[in-house]
C-alpha positions in Angstrom: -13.1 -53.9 -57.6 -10.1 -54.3 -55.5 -7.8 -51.9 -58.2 -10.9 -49.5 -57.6 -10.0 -49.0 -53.8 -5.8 -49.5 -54.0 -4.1 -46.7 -52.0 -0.8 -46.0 -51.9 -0.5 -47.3 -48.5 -1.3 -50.6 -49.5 0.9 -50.8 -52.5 4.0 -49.7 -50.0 3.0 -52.1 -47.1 3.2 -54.8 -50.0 6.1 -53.3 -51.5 7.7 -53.7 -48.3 7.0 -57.6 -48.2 7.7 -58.2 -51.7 11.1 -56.7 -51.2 11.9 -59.0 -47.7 11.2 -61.6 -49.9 13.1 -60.8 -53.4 15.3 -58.4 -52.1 15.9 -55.1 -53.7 17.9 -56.4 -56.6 15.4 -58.6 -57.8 11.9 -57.4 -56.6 10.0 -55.7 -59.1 6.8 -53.5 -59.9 5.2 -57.0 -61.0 5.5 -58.7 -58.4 4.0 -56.4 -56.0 1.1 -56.4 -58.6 0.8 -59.9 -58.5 1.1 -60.0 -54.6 -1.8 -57.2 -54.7 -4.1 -59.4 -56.9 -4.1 -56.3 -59.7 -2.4 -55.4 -62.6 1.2 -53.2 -62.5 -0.7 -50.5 -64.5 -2.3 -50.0 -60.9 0.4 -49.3 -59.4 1.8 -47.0 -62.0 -1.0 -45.0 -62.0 0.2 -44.1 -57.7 4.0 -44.5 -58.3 5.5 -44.0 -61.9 8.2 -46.1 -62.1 10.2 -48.6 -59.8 12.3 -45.8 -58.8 9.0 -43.6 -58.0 7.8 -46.8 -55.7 11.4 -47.9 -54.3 12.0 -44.0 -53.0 8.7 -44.2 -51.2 9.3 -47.2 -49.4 12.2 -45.7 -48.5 11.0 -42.4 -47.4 8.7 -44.1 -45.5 10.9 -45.8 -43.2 12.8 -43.0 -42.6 9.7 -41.3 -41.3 9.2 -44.3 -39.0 12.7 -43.1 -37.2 12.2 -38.9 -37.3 9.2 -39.0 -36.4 9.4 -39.9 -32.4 12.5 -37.3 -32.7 10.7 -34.3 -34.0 8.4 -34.6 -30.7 11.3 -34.5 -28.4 12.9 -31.4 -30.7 9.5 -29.8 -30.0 9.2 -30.1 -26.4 10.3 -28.0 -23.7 12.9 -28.5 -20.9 16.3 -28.4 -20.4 17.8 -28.9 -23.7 20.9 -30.9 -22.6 18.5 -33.1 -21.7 16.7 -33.3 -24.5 19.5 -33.3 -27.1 20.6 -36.5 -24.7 17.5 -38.3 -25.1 17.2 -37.1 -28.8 20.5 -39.0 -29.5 19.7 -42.1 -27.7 16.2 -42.3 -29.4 18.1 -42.4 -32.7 20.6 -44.7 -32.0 18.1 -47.2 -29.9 15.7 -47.2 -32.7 18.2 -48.0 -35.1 19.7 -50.8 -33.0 16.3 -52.5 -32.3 15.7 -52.4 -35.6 18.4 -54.1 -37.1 18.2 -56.9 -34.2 14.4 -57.5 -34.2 14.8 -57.9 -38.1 17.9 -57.9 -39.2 17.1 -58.9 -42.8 14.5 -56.4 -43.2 16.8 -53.7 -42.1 19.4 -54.6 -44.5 16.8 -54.4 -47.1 15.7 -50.9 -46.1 19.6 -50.0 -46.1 20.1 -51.2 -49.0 17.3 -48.9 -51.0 18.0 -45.8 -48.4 21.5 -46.2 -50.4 19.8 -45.8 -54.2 17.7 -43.3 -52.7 20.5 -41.1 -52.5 18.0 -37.7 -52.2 15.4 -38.9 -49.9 18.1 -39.7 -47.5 20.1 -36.5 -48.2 16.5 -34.7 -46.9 16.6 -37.4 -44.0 19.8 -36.0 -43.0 18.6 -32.4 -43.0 15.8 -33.1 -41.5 17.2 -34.8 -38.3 20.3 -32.2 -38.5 17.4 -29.6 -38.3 16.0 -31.2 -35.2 18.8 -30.9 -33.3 19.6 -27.7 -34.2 16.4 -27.2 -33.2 17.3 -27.7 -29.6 20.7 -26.5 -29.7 18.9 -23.0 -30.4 17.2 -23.6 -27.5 19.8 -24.1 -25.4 21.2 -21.1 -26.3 18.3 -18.7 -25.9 18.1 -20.7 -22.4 21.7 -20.1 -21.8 22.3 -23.5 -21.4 24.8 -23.8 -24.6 27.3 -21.0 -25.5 26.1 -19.2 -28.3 27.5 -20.5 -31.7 26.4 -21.0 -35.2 23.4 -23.5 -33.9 23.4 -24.9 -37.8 26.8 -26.3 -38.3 26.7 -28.0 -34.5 23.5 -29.7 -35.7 25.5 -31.2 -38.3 28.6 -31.8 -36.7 27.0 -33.6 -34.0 24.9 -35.8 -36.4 28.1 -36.7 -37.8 29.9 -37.7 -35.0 27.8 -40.0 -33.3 27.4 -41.8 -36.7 28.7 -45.2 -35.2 25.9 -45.3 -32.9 23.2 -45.1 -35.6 24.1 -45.0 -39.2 23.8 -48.8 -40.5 27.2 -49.0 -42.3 28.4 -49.7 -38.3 25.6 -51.9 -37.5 28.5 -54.8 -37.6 29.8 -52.9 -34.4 26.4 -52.3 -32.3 27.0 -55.5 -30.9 30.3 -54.8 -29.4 29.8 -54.5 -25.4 31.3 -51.8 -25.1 29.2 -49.8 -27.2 26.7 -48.4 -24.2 30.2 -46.9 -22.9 31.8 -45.3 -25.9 28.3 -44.0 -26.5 28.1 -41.9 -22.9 31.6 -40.8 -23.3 31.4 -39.5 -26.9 27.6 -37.8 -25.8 29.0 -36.1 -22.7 32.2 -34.9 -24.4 29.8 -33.2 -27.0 27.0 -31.9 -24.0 30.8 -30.7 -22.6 32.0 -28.9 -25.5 28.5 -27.1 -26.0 28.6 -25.6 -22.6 32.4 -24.8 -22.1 32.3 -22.0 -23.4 29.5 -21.0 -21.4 31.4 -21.3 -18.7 34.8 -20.2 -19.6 32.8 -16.8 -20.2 31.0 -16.8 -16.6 34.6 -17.4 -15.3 36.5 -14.6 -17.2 33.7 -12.1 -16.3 34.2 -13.1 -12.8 38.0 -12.5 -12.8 37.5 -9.6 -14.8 35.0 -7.8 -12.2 37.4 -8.7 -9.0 39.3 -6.2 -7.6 43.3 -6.8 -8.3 45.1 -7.1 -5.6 48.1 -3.6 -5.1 51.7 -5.0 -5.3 54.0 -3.0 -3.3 54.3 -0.3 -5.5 50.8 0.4 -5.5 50.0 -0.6 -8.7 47.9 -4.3 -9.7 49.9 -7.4 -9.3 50.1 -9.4 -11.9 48.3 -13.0 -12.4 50.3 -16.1 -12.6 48.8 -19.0 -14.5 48.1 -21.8 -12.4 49.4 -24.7 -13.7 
């Protein structure tokens, strides 16, 4: 009776134990079959093979972290703010995680690394989502206007310390909080500057030269 009424959800939230206790290298179908009180052909029959099952689990935390991000992508207001708050979620979420359960989050890093293409859509995904705002910045006027896709995934990349797990040895350093507002403004900075380099060579531009004594426009010195 109990095989009659499995769902997949229940096979992953036992997968998910199974694996805290076995860890990845040695956790297998059968044992989450045993844990579930039905046989592994039960299993099968909603995830194929261990690699099927293992890919899922991992999938599925992955969606515990994007999720909350895709709402702030979505919203409206100013998009520096946003793309602010967007990075902090991210790197928040993954530090809670690994200190509220740190073994649990090495297991999940662990399988994230087999599951080499369900975390290559991961990264797309939340590269998408902040594309996603930088856009919006742009049509706001907030951010210069630049190839939104490739800033997307240049600023996922370089806050990587702050929320990939292969520096989770460093999130306790206390300087972290720091080195995270510096590198986050430099990139809000470089969005914007040229934004406003443009606003200031349209003003020059528009100003009336000033006559030298000849008559004709003196020329601008640099300012050091």
């Amino acid at each position: 009776m109990r095989e009659a009424v499995l769902t997949p959800e229940q096979i992953l939230d036992t997968a998910e134990e199974v694996l805290r206790r076995f860890g990845p290298a040695k956790a297998t179908v059968l044992d989450v079959a045993r844990s579930l009180g039905v046989s592994h052909g039960s299993v099968y029959r909603h995830f194929p093979s261990k690699t099927a099952l293992r890919d899922a689990v991992a999938e599925r935390f992955l969606a515990r972290v994007s999720a909350p991000l895709a709402t702030i992508a979505a919203e409206d207001g100013p998009a520096p703010e946003r793309l602010r708050r967007w990075l902090t979620q991210l790197s928040a979420e993954k530090r809670r995680m690994a200190r509220e359960d740190p073994e649990l989050f090495d297991t999940f890093h662990a399988i994230a690394t087999q599951a080499r293409e369900v975390v290559a859509e991961h990264l797309r995904n939340l590269a998408a989502q902040i594309t996603r705002i930088i856009e919006s910045g742009i049509l706001s006027q907030e951010f210069a206007d630049t190839d939104a896709t490739a800033c997307g995934r240049a600023v996922l990349q370089a806050t990587a310390r702050f929320h990939h797990p292969v520096h989770a040895m460093e999130w306790a350093d206390p300087d972290l909080d720091a080195d995270y507002d510096a590198v986050i403004t430099l990139i809000l900075r470089g969005l914007t500057r040229s934004t406003r380099s443009t606003e200031s060579t349209e003003s020059t531009s528009s100003s009336p030269r000033s006559a030298g004594p000849s008559g004709s426009p003196s020329s601008i010195t640099p300012q050091e």
